[in-house]
PDB file of N, CA, C and O in Angstrom:
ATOM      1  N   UNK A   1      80.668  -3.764  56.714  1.00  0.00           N
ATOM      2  CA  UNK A   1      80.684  -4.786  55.685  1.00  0.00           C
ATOM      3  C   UNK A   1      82.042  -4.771  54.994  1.00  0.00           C
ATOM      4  O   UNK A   1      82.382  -3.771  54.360  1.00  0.00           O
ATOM      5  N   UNK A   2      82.910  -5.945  55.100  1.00  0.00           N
ATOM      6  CA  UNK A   2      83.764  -5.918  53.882  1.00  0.00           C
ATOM      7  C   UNK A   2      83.605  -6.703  52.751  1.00  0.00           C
ATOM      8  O   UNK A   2      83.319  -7.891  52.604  1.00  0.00           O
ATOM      9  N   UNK A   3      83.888  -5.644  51.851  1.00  0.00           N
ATOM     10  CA  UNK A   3      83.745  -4.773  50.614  1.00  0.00           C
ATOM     11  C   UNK A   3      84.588  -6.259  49.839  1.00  0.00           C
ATOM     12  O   UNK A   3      84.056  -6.992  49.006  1.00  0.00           O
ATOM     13  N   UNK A   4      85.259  -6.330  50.102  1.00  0.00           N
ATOM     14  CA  UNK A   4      86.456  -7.263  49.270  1.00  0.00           C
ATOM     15  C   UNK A   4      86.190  -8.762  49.461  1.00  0.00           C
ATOM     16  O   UNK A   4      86.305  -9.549  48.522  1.00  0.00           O
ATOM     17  N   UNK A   5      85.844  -9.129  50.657  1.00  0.00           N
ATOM     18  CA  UNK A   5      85.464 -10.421  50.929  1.00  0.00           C
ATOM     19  C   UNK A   5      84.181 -10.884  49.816  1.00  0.00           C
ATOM     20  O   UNK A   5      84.032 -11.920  49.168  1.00  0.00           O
ATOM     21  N   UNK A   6      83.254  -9.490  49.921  1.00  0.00           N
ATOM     22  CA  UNK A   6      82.192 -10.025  49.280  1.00  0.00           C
ATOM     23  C   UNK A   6      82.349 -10.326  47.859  1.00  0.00           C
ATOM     24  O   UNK A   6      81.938 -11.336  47.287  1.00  0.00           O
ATOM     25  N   UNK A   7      83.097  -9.175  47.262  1.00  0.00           N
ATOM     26  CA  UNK A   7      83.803  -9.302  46.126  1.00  0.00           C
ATOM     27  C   UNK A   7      84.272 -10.335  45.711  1.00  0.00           C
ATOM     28  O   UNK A   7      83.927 -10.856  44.650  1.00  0.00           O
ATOM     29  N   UNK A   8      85.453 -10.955  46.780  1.00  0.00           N
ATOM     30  CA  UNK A   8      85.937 -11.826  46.518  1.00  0.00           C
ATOM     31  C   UNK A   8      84.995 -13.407  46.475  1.00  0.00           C
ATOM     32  O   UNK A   8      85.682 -14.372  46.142  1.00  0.00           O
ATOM     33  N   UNK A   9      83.867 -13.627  46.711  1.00  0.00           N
ATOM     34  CA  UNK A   9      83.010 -14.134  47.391  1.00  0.00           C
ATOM     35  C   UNK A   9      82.266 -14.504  45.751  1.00  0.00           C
ATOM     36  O   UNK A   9      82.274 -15.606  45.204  1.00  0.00           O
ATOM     37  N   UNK A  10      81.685 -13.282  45.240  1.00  0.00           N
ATOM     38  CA  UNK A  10      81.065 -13.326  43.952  1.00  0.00           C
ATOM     39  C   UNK A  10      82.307 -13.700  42.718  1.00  0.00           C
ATOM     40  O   UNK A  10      81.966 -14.510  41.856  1.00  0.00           O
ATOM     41  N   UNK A  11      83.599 -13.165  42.648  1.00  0.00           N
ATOM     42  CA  UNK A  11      84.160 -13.804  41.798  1.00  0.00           C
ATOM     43  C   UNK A  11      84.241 -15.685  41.636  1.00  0.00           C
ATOM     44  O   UNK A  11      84.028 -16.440  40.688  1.00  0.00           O
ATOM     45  N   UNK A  12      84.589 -15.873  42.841  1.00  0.00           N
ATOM     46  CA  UNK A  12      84.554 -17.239  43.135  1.00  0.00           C
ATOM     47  C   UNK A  12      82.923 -17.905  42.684  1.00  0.00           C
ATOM     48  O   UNK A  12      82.751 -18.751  41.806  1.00  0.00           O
ATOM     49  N   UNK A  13      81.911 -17.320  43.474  1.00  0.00           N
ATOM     50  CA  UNK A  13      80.495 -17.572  43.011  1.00  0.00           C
ATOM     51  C   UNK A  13      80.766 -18.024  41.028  1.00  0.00           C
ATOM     52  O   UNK A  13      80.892 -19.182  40.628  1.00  0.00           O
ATOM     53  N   UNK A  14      80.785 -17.103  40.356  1.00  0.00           N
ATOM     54  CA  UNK A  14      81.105 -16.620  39.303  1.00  0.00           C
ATOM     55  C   UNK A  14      81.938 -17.937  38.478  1.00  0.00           C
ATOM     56  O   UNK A  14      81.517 -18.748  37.653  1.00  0.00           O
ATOM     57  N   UNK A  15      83.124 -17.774  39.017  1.00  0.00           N
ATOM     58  CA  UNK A  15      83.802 -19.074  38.585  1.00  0.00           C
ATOM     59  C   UNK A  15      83.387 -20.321  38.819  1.00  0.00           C
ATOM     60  O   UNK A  15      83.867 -21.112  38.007  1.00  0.00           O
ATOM     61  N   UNK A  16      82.676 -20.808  39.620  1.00  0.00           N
ATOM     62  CA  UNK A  16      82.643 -21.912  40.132  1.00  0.00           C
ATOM     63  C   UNK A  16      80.835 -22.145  38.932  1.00  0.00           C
ATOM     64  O   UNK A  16      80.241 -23.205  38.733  1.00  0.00           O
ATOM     65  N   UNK A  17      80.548 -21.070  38.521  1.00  0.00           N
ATOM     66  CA  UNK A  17      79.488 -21.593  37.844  1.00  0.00           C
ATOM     67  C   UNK A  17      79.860 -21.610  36.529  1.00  0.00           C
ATOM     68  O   UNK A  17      79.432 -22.474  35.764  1.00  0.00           O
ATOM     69  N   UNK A  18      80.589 -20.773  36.196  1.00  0.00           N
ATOM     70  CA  UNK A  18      81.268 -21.060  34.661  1.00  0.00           C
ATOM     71  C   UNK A  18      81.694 -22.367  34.529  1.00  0.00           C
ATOM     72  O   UNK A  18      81.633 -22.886  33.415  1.00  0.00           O
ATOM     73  N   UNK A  19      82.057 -22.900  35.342  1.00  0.00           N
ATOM     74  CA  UNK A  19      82.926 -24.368  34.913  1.00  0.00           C
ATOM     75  C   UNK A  19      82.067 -25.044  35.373  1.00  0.00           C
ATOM     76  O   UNK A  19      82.356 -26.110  34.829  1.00  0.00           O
ATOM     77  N   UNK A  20      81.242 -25.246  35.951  1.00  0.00           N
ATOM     78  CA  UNK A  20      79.930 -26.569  36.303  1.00  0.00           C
ATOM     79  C   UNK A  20      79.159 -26.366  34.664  1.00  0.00           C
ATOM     80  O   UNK A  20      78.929 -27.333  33.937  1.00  0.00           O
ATOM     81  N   UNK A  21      78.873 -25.106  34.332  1.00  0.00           N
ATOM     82  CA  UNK A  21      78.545 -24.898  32.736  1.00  0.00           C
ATOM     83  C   UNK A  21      78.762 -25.426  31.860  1.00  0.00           C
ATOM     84  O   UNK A  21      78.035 -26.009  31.056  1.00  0.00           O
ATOM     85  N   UNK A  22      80.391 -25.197  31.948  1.00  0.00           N
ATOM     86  CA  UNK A  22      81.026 -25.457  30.934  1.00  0.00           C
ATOM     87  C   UNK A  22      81.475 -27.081  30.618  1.00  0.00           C
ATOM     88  O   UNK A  22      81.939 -27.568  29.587  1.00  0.00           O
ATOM     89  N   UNK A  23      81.114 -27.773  32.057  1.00  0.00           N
ATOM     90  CA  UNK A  23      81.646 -29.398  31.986  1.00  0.00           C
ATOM     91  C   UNK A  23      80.124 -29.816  31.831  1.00  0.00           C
ATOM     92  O   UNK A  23      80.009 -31.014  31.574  1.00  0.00           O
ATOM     93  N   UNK A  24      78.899 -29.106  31.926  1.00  0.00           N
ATOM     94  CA  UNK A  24      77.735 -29.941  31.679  1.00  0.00           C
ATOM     95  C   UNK A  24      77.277 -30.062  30.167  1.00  0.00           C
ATOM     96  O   UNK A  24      76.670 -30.960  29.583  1.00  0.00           O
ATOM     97  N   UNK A  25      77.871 -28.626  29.659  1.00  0.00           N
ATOM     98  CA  UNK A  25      77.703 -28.332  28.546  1.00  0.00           C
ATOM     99  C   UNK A  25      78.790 -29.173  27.328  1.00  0.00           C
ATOM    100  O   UNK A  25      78.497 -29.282  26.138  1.00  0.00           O
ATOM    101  N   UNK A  26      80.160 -29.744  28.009  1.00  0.00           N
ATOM    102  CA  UNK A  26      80.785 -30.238  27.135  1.00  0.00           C
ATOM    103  C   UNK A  26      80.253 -32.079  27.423  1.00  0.00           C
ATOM    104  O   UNK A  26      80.663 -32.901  26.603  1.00  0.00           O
ATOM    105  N   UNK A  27      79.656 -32.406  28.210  1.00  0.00           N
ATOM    106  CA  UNK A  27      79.257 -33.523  27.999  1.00  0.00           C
ATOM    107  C   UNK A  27      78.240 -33.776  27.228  1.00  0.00           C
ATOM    108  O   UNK A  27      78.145 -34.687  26.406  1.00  0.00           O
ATOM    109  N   UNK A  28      77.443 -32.933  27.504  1.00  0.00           N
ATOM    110  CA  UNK A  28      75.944 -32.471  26.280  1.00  0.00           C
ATOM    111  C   UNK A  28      76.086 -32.929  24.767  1.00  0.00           C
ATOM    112  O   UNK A  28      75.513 -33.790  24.100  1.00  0.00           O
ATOM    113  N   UNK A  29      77.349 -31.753  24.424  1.00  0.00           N
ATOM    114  CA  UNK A  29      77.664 -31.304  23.454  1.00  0.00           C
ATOM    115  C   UNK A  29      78.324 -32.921  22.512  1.00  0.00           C
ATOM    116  O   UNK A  29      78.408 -33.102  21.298  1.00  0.00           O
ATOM    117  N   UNK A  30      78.707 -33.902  23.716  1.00  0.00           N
ATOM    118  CA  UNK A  30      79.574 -35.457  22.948  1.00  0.00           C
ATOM    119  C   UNK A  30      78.214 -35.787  22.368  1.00  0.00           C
ATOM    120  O   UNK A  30      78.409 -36.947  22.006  1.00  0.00           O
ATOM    121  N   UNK A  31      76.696 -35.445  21.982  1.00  0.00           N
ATOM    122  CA  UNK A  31      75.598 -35.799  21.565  1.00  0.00           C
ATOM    123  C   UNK A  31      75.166 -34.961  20.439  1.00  0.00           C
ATOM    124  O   UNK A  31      74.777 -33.793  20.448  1.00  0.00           O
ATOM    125  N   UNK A  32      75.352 -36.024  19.192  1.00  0.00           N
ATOM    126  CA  UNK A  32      75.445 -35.573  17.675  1.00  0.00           C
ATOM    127  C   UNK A  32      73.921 -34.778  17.553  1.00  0.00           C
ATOM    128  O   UNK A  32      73.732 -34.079  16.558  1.00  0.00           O
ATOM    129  N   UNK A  33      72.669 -34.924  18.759  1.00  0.00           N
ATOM    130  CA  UNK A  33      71.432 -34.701  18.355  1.00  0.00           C
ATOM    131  C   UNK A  33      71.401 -33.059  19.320  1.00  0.00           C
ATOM    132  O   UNK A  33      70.661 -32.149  18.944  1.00  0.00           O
ATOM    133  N   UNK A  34      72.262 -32.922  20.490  1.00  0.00           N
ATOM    134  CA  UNK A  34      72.536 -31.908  21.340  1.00  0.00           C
ATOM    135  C   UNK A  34      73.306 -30.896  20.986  1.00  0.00           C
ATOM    136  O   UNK A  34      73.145 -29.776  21.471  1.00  0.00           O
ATOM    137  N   UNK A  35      74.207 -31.164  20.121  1.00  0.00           N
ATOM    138  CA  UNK A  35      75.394 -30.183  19.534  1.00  0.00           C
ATOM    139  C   UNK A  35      75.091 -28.773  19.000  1.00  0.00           C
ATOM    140  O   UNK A  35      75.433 -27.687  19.468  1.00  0.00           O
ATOM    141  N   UNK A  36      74.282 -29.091  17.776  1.00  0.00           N
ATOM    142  CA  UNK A  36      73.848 -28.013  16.862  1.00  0.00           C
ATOM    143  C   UNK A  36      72.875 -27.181  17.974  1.00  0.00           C
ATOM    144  O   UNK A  36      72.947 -25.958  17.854  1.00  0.00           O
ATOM    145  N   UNK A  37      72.090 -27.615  18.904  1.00  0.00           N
ATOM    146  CA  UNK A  37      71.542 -26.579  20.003  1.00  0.00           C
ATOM    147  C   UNK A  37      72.646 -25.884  20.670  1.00  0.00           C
ATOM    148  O   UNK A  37      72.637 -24.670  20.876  1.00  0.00           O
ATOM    149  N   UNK A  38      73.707 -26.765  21.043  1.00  0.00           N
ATOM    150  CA  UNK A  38      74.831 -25.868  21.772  1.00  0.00           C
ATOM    151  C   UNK A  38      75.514 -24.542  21.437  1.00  0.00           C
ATOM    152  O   UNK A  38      75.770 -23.555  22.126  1.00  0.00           O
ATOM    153  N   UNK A  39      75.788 -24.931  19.770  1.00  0.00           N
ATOM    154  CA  UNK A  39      76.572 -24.090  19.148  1.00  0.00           C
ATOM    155  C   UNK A  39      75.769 -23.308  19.109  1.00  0.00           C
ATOM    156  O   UNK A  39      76.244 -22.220  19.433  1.00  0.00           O
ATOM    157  N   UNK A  40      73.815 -23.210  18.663  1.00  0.00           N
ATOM    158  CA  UNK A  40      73.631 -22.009  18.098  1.00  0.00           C
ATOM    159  C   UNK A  40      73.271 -21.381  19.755  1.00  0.00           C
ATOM    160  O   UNK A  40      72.485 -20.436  19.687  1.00  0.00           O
ATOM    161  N   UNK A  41      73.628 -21.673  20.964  1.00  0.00           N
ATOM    162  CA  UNK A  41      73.334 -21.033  21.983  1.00  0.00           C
ATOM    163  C   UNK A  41      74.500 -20.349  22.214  1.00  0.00           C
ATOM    164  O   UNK A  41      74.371 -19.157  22.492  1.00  0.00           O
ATOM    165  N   UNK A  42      75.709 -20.850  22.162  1.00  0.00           N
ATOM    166  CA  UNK A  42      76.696 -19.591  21.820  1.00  0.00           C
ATOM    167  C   UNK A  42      76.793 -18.978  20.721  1.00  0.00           C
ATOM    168  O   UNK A  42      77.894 -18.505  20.441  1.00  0.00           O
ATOM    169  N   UNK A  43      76.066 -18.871  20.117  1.00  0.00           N
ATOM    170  CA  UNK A  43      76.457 -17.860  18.793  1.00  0.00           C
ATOM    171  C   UNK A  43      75.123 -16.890  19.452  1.00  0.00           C
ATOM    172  O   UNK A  43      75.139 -15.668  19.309  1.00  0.00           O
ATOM    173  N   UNK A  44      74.177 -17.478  20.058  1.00  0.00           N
ATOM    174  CA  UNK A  44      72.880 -16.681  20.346  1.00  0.00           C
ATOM    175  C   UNK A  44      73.460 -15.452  21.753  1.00  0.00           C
ATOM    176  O   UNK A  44      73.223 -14.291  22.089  1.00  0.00           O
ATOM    177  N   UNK A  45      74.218 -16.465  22.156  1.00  0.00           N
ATOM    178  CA  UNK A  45      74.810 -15.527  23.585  1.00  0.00           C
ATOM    179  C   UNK A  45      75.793 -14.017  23.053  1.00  0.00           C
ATOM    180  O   UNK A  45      75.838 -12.887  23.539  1.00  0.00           O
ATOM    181  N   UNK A  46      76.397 -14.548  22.024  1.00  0.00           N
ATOM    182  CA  UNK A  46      77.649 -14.059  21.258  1.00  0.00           C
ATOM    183  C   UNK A  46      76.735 -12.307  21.062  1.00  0.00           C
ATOM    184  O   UNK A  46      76.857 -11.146  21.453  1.00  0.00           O
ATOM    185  N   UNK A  47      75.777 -13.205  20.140  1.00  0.00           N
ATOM    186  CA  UNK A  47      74.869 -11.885  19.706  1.00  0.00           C
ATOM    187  C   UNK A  47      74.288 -10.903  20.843  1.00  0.00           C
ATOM    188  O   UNK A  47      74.386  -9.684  20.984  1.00  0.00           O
ATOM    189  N   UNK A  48      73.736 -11.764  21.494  1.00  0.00           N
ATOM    190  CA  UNK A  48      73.329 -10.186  22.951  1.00  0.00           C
ATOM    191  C   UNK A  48      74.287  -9.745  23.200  1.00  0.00           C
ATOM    192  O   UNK A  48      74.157  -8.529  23.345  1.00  0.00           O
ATOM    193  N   UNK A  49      75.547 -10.170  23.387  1.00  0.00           N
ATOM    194  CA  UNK A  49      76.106  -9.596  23.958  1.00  0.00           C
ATOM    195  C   UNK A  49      77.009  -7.812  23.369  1.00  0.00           C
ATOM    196  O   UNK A  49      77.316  -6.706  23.813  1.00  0.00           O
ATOM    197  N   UNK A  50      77.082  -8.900  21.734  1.00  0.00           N
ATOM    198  CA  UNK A  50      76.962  -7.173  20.998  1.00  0.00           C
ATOM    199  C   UNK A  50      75.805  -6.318  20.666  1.00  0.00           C
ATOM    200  O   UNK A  50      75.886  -5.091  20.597  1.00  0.00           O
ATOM    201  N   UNK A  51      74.706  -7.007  20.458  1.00  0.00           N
ATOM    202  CA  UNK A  51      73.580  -6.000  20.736  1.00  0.00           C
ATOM    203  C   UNK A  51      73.552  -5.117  21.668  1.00  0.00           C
ATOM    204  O   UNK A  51      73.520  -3.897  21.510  1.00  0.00           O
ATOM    205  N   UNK A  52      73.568  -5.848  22.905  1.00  0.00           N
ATOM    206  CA  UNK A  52      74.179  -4.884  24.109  1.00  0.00           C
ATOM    207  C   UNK A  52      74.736  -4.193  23.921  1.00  0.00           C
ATOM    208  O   UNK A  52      74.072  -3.156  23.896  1.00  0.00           O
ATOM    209  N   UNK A  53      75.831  -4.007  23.709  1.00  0.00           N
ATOM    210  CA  UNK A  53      77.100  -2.868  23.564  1.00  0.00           C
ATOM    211  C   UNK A  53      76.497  -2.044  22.239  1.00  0.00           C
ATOM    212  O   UNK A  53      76.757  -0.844  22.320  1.00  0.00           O
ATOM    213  N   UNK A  54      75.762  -2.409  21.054  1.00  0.00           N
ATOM    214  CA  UNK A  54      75.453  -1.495  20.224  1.00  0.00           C
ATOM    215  C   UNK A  54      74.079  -0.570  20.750  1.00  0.00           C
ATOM    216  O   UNK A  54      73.613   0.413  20.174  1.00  0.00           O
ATOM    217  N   UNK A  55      73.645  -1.135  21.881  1.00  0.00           N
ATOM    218  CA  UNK A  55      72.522  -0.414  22.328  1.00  0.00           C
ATOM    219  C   UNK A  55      72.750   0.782  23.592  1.00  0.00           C
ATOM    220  O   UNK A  55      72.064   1.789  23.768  1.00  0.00           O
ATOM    221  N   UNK A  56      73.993   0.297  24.432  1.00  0.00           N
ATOM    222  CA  UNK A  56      73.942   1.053  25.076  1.00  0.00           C
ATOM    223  C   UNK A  56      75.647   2.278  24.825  1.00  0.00           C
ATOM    224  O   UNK A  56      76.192   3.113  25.546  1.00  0.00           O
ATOM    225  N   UNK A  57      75.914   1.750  23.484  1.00  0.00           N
ATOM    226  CA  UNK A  57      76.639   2.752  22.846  1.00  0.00           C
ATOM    227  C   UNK A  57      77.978   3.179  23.733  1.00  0.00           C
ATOM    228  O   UNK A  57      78.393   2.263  24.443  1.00  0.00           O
ATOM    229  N   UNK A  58      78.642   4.300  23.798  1.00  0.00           N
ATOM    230  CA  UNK A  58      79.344   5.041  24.741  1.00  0.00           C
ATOM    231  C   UNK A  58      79.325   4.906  26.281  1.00  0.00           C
ATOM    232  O   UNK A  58      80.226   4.970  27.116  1.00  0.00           O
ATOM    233  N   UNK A  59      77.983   4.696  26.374  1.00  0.00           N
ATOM    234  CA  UNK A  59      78.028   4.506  27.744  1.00  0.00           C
ATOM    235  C   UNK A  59      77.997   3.536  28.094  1.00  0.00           C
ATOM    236  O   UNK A  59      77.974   3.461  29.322  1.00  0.00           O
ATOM    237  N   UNK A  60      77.978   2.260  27.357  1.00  0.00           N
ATOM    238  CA  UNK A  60      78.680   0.713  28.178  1.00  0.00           C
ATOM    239  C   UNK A  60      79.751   0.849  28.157  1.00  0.00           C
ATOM    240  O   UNK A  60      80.286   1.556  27.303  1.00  0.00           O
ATOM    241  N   UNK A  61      80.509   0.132  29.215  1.00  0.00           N
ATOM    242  CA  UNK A  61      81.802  -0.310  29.044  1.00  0.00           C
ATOM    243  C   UNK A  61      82.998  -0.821  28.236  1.00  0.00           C
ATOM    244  O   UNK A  61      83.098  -2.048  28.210  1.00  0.00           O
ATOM    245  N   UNK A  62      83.902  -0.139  27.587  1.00  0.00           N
ATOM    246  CA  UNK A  62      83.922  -1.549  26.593  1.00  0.00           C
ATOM    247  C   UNK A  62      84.917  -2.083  27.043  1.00  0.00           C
ATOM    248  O   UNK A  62      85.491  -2.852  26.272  1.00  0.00           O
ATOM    249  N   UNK A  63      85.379  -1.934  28.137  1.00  0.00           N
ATOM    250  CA  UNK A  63      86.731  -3.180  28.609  1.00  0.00           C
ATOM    251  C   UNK A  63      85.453  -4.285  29.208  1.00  0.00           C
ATOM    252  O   UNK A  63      85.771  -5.467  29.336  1.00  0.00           O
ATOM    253  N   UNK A  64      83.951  -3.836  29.578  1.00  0.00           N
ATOM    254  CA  UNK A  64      83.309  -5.371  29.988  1.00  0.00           C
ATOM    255  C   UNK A  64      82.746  -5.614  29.131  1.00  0.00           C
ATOM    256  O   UNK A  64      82.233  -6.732  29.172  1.00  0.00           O
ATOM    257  N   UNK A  65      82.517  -4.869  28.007  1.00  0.00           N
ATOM    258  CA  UNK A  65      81.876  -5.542  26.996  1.00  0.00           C
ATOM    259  C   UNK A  65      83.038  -6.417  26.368  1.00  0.00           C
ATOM    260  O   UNK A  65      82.797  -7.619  26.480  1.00  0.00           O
ATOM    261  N   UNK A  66      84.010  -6.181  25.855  1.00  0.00           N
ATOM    262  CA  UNK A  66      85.119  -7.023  25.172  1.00  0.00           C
ATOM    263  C   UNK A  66      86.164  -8.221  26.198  1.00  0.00           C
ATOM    264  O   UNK A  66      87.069  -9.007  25.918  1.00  0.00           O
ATOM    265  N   UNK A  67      85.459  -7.830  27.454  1.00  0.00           N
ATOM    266  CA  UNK A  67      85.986  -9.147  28.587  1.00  0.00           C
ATOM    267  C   UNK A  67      84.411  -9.975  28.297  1.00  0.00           C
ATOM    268  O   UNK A  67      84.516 -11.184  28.091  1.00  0.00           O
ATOM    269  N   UNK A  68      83.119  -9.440  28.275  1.00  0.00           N
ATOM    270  CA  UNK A  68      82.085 -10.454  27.927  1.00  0.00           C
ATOM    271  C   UNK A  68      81.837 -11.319  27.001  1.00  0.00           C
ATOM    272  O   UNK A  68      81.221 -12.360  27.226  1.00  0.00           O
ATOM    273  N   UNK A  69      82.307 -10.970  25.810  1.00  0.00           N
ATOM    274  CA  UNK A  69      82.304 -11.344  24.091  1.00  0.00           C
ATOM    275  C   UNK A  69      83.702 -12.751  24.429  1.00  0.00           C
ATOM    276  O   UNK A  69      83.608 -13.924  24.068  1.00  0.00           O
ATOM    277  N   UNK A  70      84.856 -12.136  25.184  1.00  0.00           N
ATOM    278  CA  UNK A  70      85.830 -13.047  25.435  1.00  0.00           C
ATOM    279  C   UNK A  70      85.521 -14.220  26.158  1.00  0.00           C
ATOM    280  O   UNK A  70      85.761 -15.379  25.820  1.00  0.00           O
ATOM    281  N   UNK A  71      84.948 -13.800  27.216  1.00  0.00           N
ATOM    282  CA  UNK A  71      84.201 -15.052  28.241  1.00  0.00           C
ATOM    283  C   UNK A  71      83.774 -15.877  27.535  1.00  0.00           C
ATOM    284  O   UNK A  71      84.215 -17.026  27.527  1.00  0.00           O
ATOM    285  N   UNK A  72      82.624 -15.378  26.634  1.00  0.00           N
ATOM    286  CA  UNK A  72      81.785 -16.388  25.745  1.00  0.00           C
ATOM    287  C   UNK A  72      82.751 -17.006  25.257  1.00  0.00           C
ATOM    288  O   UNK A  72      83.137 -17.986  25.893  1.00  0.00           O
ATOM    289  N   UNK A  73      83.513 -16.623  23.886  1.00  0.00           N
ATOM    290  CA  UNK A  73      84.440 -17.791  23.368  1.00  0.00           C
ATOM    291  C   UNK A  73      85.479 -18.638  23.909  1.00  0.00           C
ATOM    292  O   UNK A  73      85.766 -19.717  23.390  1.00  0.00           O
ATOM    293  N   UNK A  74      86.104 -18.133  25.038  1.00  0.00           N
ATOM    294  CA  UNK A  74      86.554 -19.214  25.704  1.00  0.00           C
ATOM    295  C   UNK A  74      85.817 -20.451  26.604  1.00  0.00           C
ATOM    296  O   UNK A  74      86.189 -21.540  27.041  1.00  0.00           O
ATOM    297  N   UNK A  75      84.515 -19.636  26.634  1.00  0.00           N
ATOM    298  CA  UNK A  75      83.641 -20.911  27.331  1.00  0.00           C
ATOM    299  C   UNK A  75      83.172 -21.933  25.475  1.00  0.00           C
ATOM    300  O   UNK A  75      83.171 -23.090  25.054  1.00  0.00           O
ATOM    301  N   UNK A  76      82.889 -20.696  25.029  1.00  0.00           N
ATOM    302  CA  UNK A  76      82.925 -22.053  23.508  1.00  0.00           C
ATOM    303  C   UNK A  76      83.630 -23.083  23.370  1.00  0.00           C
ATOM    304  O   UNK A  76      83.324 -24.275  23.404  1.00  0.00           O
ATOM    305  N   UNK A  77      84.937 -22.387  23.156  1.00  0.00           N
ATOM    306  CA  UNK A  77      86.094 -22.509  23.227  1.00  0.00           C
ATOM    307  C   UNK A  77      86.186 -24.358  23.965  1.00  0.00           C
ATOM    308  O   UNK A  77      86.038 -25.498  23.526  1.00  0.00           O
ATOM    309  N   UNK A  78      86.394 -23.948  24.798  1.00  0.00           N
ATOM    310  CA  UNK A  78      86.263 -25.143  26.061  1.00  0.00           C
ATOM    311  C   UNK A  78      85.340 -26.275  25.766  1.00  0.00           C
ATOM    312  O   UNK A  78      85.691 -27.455  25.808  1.00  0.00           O
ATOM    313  N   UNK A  79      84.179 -25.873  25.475  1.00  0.00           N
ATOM    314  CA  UNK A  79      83.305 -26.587  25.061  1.00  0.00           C
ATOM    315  C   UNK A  79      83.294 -27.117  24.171  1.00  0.00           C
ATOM    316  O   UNK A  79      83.205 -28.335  24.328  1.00  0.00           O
ATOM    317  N   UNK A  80      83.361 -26.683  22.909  1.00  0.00           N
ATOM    318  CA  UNK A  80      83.248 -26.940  21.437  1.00  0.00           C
ATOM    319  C   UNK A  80      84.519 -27.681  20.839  1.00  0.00           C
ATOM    320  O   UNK A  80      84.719 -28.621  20.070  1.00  0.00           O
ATOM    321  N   UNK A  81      85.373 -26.670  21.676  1.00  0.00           N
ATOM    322  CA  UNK A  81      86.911 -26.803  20.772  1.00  0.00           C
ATOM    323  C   UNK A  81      86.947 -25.697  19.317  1.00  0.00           C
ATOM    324  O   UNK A  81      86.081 -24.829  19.211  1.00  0.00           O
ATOM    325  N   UNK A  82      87.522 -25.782  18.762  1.00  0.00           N
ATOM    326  CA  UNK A  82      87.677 -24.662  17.803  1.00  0.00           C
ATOM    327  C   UNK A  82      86.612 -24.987  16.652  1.00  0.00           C
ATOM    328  O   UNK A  82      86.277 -24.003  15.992  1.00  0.00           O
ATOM    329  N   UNK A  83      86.197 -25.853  16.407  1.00  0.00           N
ATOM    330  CA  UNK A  83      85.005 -26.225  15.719  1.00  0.00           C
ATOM    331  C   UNK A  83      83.873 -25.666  15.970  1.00  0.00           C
ATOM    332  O   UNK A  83      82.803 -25.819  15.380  1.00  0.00           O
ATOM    333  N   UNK A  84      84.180 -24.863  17.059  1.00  0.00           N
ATOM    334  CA  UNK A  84      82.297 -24.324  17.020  1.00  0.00           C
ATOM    335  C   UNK A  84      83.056 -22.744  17.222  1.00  0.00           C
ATOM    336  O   UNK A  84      82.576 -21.993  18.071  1.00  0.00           O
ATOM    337  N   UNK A  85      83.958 -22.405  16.604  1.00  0.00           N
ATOM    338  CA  UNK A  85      83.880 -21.166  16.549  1.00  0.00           C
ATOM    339  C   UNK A  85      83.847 -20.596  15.665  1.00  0.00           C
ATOM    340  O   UNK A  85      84.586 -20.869  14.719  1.00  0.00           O
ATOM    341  N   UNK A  86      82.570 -19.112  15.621  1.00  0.00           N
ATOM    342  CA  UNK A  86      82.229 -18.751  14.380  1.00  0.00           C
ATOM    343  C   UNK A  86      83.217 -17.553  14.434  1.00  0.00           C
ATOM    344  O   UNK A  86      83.763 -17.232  15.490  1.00  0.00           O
ATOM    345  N   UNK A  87      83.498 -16.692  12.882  1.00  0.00           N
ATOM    346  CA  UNK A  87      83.828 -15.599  12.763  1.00  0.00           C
ATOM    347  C   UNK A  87      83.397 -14.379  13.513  1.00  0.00           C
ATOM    348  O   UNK A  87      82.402 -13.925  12.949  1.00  0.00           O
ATOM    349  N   UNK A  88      83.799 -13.519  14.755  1.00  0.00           N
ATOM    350  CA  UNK A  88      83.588 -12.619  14.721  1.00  0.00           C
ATOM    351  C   UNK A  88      83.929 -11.445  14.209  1.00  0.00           C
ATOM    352  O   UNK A  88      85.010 -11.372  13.625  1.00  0.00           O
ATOM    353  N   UNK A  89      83.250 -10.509  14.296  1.00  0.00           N
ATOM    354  CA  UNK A  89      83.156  -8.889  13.928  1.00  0.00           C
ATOM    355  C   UNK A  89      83.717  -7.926  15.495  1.00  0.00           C
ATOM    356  O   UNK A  89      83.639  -8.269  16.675  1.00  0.00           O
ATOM    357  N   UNK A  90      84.237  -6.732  14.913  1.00  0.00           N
ATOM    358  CA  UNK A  90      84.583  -6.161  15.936  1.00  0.00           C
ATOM    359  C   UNK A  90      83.340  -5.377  16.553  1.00  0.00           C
ATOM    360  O   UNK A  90      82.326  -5.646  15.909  1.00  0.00           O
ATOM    361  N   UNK A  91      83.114  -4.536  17.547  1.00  0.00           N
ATOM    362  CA  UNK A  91      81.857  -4.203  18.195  1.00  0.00           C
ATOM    363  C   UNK A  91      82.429  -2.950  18.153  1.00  0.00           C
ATOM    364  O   UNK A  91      81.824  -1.980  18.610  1.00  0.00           O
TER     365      UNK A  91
END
């Protein structure tokens, strides 16, 4: 089996669903009655994702926990525009 192809295989997987996301989600989001669900689904994502890291402490990662927290706001980001970004806290 190579190792790298597959790798390479799931990053692409990976990307290619972030941005079908992120363009379904920013068309959504042009809907004054759809919006306020959007935002609080990234702020809801925002939150597991430090729960996570406060739950599994030392032994998560934190270069993927602080590449995960990043993902999210640049998919906000993208989506929202800077208007839907809330204050974070460090983890």
């Amino acid at each position: 089996m190579d190792y790298e192809k597959e790798i390479d295989a799931l990053h692409a997987e990976t990307l290619a669903m972030s941005i079908i996301i992120g363009q379904v989600l920013s068309k959504l989001a042009t809907n004054p009655l759809l919006r306020p669900s959007i935002v609080e689904g990234f702020n809801q994502a925002a939150e597991v994702a430090d729960s996570v890291a406060i739950r599994f402490g030392k032994s998560a990662s934190p270069g993927l926990t602080v590449k995960t927290i990043r993902i999210i706001e640049e998919i906000r980001t993208a989506v929202l525009g800077n208007e839907g970004k809330q204050p974070r806290h460090q983890v």
